[in-house]
ZADOPA-636050 format. One line per field, with one value per residue: residue in three letters; residue number from 0; x, y, z of N, C-alpha, C in turn. Coordinates in nm, 3 decimals. Layout:
# residues N
baro	ALA	...;
nukol	NUM	...;
neast	X	...;
nnorth	Y	...;
nup	Z	...;
caeast	X	...;
canorth	Y	...;
caup	Z	...;
ceast	X	...;
cnorth	Y	...;
cup	Z	...;
END
This chain:
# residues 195
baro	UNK	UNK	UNK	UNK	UNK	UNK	UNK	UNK	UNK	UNK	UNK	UNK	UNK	UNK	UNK	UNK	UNK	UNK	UNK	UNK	UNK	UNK	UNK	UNK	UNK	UNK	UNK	UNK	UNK	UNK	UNK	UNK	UNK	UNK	UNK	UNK	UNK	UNK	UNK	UNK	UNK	UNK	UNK	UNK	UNK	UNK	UNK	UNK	UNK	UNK	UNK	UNK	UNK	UNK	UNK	UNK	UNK	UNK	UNK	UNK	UNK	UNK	UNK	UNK	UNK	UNK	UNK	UNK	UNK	UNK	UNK	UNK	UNK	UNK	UNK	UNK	UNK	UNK	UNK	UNK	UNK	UNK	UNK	UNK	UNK	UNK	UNK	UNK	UNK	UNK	UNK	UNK	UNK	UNK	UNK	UNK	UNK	UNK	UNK	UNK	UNK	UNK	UNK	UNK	UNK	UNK	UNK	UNK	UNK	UNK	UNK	UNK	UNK	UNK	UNK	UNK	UNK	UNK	UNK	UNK	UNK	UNK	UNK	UNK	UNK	UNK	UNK	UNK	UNK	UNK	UNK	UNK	UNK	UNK	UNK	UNK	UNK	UNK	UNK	UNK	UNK	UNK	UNK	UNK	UNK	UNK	UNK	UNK	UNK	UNK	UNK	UNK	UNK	UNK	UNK	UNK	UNK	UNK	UNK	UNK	UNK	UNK	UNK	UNK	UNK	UNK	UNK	UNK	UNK	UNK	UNK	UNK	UNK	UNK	UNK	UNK	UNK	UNK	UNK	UNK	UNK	UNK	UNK	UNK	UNK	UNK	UNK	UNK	UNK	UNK	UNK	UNK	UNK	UNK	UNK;
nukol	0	1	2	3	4	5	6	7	8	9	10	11	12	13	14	15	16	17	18	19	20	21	22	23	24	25	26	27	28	29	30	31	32	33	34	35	36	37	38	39	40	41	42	43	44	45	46	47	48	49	50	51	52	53	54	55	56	57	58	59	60	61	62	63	64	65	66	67	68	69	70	71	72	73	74	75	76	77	78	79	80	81	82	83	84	85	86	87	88	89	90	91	92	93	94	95	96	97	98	99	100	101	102	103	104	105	106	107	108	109	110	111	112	113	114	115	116	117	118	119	120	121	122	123	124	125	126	127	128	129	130	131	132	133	134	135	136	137	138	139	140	141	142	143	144	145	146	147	148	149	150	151	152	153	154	155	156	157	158	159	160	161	162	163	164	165	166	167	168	169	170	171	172	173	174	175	176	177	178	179	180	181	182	183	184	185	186	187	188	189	190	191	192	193	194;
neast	-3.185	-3.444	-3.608	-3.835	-3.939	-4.069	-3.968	-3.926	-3.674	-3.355	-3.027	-2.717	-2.417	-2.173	-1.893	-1.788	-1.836	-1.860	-2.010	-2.208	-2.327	-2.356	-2.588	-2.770	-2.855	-3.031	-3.285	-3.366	-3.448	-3.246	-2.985	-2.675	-2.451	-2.208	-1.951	-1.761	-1.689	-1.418	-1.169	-1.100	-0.854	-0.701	-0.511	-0.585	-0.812	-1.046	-1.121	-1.307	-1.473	-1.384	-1.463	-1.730	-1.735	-1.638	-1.844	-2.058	-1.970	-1.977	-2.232	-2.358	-2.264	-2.350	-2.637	-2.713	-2.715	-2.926	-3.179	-3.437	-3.410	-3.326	-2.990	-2.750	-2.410	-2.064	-1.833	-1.526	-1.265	-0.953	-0.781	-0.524	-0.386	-0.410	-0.349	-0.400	-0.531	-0.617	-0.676	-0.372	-0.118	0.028	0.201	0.447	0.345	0.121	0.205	0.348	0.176	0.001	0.178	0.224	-0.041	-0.033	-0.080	-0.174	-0.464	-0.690	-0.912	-1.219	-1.362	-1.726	-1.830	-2.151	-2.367	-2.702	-2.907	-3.193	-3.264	-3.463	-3.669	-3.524	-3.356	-3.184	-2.952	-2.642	-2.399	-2.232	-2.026	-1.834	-1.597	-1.374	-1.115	-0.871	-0.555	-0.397	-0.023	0.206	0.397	0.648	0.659	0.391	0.218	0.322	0.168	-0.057	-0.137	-0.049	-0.320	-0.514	-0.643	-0.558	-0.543	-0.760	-0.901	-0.909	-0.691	-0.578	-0.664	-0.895	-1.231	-1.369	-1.222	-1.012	-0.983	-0.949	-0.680	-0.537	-0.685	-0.786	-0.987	-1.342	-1.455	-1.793	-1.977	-1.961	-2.012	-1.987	-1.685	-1.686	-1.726	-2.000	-2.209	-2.469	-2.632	-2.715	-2.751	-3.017	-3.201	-3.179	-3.291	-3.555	-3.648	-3.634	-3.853	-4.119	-4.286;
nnorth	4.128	4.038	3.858	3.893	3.579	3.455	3.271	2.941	2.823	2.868	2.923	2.902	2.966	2.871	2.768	2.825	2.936	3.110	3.330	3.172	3.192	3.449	3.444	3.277	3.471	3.639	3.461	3.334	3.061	2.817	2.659	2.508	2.475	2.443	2.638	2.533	2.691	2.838	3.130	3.447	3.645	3.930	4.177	4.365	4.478	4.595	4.566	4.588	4.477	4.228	4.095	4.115	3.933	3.689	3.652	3.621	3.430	3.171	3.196	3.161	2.886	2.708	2.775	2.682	2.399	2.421	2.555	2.646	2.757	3.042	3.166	3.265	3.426	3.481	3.679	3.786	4.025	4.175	4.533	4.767	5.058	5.000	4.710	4.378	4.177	3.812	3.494	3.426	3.190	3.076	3.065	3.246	3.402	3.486	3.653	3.820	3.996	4.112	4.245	4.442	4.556	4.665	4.984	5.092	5.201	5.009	4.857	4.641	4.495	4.365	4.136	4.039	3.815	3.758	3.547	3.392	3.162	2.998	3.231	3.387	3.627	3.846	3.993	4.191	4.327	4.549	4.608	4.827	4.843	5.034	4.993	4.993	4.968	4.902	5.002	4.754	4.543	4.297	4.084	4.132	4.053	3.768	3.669	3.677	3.554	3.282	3.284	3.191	3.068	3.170	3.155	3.063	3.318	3.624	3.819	3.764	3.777	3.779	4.013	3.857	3.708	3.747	3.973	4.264	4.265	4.354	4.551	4.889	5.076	5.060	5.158	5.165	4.894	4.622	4.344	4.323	4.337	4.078	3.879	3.883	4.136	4.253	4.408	4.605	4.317	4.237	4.461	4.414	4.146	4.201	4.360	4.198	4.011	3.838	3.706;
nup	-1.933	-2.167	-2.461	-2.670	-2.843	-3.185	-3.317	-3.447	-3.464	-3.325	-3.412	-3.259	-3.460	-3.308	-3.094	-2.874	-2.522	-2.421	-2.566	-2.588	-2.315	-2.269	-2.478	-2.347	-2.158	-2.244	-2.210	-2.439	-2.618	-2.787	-3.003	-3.028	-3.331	-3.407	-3.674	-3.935	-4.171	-4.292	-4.146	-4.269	-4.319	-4.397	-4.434	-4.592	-4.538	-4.330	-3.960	-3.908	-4.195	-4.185	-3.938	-4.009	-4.250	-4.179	-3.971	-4.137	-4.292	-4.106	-4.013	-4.277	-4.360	-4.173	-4.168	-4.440	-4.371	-4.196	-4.325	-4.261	-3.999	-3.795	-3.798	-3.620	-3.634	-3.544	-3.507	-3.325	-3.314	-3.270	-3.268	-3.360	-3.412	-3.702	-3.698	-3.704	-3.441	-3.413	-3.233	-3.035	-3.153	-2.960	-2.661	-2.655	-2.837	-2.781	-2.490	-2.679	-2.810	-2.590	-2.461	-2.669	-2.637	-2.437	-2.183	-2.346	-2.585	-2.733	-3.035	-2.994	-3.204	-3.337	-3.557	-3.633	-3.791	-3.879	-4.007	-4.214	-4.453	-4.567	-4.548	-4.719	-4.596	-4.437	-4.237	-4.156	-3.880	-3.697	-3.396	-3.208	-2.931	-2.696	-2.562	-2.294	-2.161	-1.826	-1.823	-1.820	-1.732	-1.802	-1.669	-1.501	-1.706	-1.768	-1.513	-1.571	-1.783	-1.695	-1.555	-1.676	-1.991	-2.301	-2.602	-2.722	-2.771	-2.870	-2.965	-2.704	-2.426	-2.255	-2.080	-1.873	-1.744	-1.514	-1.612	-1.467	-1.401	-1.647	-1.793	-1.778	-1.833	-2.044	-2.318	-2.440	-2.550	-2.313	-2.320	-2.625	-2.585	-2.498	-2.673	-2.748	-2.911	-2.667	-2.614	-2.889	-3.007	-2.908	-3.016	-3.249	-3.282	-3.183	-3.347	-3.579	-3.862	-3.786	-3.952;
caeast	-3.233	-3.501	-3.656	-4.020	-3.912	-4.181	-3.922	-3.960	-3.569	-3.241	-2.918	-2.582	-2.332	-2.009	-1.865	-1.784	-1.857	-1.856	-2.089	-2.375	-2.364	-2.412	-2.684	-2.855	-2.894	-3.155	-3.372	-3.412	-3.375	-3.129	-2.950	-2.508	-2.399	-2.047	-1.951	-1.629	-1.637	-1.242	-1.246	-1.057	-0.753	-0.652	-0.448	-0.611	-0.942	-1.052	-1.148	-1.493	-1.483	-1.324	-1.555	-1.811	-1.757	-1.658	-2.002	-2.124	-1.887	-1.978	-2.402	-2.429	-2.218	-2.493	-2.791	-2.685	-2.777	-3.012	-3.222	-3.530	-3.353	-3.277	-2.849	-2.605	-2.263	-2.019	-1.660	-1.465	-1.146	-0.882	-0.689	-0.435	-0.274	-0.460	-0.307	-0.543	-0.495	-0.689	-0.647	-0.249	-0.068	0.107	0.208	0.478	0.253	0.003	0.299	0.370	0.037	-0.035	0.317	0.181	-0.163	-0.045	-0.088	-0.250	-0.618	-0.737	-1.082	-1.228	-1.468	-1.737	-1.940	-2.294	-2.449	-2.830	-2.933	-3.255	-3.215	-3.569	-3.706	-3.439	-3.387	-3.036	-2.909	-2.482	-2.372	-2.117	-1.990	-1.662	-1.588	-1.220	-1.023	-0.706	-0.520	-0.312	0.072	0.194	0.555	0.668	0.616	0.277	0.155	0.298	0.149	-0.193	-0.100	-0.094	-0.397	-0.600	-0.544	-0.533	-0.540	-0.905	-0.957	-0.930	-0.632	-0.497	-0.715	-1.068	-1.205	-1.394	-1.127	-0.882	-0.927	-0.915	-0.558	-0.505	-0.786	-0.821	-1.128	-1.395	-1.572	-1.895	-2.040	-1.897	-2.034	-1.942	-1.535	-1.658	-1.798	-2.167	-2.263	-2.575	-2.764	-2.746	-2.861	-3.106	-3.266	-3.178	-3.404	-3.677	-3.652	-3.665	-3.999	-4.172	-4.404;
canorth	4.140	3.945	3.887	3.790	3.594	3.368	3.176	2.792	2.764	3.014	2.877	3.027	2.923	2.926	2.648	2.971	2.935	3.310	3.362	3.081	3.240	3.621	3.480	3.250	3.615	3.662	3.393	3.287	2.896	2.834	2.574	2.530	2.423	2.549	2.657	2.464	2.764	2.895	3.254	3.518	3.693	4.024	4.289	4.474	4.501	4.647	4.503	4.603	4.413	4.131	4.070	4.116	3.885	3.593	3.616	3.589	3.264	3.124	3.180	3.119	2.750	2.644	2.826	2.566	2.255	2.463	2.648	2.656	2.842	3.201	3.098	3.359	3.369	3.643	3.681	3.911	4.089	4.274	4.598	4.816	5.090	4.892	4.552	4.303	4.046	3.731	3.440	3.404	3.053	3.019	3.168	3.302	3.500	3.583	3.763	3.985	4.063	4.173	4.359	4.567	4.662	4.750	5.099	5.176	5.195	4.976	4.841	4.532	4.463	4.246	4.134	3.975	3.814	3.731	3.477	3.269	3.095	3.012	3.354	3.490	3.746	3.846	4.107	4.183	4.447	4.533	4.692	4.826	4.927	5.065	4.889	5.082	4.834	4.971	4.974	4.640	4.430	4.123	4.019	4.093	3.973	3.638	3.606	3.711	3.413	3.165	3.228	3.129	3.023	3.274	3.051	3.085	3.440	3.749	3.952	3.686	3.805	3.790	4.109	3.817	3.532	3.801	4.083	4.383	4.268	4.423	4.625	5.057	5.129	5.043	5.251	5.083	4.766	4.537	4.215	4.325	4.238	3.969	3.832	3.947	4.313	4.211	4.564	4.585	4.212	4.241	4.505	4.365	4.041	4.212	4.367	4.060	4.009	3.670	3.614;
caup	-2.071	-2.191	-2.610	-2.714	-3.003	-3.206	-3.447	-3.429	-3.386	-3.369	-3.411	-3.279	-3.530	-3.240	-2.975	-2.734	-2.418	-2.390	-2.661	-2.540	-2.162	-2.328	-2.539	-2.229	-2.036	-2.349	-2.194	-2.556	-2.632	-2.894	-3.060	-3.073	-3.411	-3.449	-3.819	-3.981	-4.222	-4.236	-4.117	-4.381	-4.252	-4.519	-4.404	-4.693	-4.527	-4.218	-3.906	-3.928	-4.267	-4.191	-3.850	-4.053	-4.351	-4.100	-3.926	-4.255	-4.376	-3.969	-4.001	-4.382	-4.363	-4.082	-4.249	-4.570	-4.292	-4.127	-4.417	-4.175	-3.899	-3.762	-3.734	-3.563	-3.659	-3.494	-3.539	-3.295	-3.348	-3.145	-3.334	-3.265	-3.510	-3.820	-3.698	-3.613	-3.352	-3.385	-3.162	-3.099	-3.192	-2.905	-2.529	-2.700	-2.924	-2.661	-2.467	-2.764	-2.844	-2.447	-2.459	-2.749	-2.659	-2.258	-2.214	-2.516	-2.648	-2.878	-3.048	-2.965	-3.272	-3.302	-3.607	-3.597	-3.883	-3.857	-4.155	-4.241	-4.582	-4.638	-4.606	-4.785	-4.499	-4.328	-4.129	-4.129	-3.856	-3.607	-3.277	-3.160	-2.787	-2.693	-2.391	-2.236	-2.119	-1.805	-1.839	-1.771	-1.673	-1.847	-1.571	-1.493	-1.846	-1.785	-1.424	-1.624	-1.864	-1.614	-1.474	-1.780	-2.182	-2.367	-2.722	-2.781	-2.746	-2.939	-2.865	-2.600	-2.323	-2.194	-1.975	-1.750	-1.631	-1.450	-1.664	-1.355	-1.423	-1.770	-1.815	-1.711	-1.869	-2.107	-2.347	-2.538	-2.474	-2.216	-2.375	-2.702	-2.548	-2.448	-2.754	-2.904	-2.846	-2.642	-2.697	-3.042	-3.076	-2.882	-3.045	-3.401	-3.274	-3.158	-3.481	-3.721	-3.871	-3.775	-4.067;
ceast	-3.322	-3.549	-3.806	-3.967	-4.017	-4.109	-3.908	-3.767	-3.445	-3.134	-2.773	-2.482	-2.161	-2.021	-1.828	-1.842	-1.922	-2.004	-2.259	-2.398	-2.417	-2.557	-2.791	-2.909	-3.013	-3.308	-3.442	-3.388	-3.312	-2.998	-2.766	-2.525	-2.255	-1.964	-1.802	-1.613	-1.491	-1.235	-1.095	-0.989	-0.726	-0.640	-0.523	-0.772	-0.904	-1.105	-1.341	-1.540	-1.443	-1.427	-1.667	-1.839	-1.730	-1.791	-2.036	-2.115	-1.973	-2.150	-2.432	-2.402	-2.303	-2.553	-2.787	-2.722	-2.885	-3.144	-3.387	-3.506	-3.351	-3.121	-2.799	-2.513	-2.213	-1.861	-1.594	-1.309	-1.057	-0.739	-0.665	-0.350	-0.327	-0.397	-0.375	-0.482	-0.617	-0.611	-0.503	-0.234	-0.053	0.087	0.298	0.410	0.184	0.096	0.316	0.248	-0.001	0.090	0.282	0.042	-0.127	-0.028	-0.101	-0.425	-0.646	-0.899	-1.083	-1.371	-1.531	-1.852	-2.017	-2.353	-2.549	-2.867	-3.073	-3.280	-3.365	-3.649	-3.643	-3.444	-3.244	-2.999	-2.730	-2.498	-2.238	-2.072	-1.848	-1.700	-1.437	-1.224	-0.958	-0.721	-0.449	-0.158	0.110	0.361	0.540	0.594	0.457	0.185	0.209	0.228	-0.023	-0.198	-0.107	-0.189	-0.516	-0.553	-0.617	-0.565	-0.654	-0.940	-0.884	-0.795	-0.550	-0.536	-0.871	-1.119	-1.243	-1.374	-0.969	-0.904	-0.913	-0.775	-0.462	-0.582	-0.776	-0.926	-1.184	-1.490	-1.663	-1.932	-1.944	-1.920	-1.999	-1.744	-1.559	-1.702	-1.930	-2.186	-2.431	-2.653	-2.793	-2.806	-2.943	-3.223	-3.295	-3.250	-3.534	-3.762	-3.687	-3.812	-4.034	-4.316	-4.339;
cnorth	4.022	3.989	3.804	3.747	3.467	3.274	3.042	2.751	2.872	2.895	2.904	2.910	2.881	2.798	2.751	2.955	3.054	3.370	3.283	3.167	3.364	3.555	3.370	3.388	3.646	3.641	3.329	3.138	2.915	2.648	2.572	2.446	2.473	2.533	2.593	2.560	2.823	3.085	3.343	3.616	3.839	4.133	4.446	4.567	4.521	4.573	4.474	4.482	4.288	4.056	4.013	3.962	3.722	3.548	3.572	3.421	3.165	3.074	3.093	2.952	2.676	2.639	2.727	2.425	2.279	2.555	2.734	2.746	2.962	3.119	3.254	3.331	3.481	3.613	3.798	3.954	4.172	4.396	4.736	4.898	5.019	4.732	4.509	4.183	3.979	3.638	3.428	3.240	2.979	3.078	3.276	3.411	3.602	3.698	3.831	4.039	4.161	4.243	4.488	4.617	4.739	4.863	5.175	5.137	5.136	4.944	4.734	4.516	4.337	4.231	4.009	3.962	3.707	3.654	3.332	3.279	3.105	3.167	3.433	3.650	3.701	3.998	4.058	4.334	4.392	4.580	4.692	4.906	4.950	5.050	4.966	4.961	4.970	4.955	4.835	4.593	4.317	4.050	3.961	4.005	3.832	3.583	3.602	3.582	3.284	3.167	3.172	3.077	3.126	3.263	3.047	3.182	3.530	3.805	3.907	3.735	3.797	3.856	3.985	3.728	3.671	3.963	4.234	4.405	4.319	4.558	4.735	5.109	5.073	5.084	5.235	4.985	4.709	4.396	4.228	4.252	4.129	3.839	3.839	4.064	4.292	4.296	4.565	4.473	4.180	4.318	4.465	4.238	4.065	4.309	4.265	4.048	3.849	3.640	3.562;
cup	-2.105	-2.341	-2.630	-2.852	-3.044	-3.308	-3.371	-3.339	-3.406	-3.326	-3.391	-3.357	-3.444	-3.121	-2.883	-2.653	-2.379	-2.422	-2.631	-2.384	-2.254	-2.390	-2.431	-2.178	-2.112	-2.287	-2.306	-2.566	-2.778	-2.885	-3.076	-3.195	-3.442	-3.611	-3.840	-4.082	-4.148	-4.211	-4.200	-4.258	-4.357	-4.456	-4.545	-4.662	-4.325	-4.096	-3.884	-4.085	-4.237	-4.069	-3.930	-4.182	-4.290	-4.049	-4.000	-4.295	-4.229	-3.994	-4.127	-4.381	-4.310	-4.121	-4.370	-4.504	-4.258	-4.216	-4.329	-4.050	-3.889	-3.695	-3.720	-3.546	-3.604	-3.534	-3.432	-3.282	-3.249	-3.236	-3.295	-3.399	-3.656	-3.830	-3.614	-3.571	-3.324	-3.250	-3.154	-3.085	-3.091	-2.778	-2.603	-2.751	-2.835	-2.582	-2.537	-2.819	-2.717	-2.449	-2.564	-2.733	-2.471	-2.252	-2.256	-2.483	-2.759	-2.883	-3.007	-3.100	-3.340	-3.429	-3.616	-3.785	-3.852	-4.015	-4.174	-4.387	-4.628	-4.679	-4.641	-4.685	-4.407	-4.337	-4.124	-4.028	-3.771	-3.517	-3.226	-3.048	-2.779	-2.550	-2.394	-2.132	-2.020	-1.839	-1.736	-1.746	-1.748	-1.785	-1.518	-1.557	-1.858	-1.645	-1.484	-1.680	-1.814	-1.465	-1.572	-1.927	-2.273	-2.524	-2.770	-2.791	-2.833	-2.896	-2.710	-2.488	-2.317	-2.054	-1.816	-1.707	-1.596	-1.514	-1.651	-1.411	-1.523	-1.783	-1.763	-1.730	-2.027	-2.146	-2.458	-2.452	-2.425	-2.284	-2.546	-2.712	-2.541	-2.556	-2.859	-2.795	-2.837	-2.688	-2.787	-3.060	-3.037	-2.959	-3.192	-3.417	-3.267	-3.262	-3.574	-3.726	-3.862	-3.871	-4.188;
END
């Protein structure tokens, strides 16, 4: 994947590891600032909302240092039955989070907000792909556990440090699990207007 983009500077709003490799593959240059906005938790709202309004809190907090910029903020989510699993606390946690999605289907959703301040010009969207996890063993799910950390991630897993090991199939974007739904933001860049 490659982007013709003509803006002076783009800014991803995120310390993710995950998230700077996906958006290197671009070939775009780009800037880390990682947002100290607090990211909104509400069982009353959906995951698509809640993705969404994070990106938002993540890009706009930057875009307020950065007013000159194109900043990208993302937020991604992991839900199951309308219960959403952010990062868990603990191992503890992470085990019961991976005990309840094994052998099920859930979403993995991921929202993207696009924001430059000066030209009053922003873009909110979002992408969900569905994982099936296969059926799993205590067991397995703690040998999964200690082969990586789990503590930064979505849903207490990540498909690409082991994740043959959980994983049965995946239907949507692949980089969307993994952090930004490359397709879509690709096309939503080469979209943006540069005047």
């Amino acid at each position: 994947m490659r982007i013709a983009m003509t803006w002076p500077r783009l800014i991803l709003a995120s310390a993710s590891p995950r998230r700077q490799e996906l958006l290197r593959g671009l070939g775009c240059e780009f800037e880390v600032v990682p947002s100290d906005a607090a990211e909104v938790h509400n069982e009353q709202l959906t995951a698509r909302e809640v993705s969404q309004i994070n990106a938002y809190r993540k890009a706009r907090s930057v875009a307020k240092r950065f007013p000159d910029a194109l900043v990208l903020g993302a937020d991604t989510l992991v839900y199951l039955d309308q219960t959403l699993y952010g990062k868990p606390v603990d191992l503890t946690d992470a085990l019961r989070i991976l005990g309840r999605l094994q052998g099920r289907t859930h979403q993995v959703v991921t929202g993207v907000c696009l924001i430059h301040l000066r030209a009053h010009r922003q873009k909110l969207f979002f992408e969900s792909t569905d994982v099936t996890f296969r059926s799993l063993t205590t067991e397995a799910i703690q040998a999964y556990l200690g082969l990586m950390n789990p503590l930064d991630k979505a849903g207490a897993y990540a498909i690409q440090e082991h994740g043959e090991r959980l994983v049965q199939e995946i239907s949507g974007s692949q980089s969307n699990v993994v952090g930004l739904p490359m397709e879509r933001l690709q096309a939503e860049l080469n979209a943006w207007p540069t005047d």
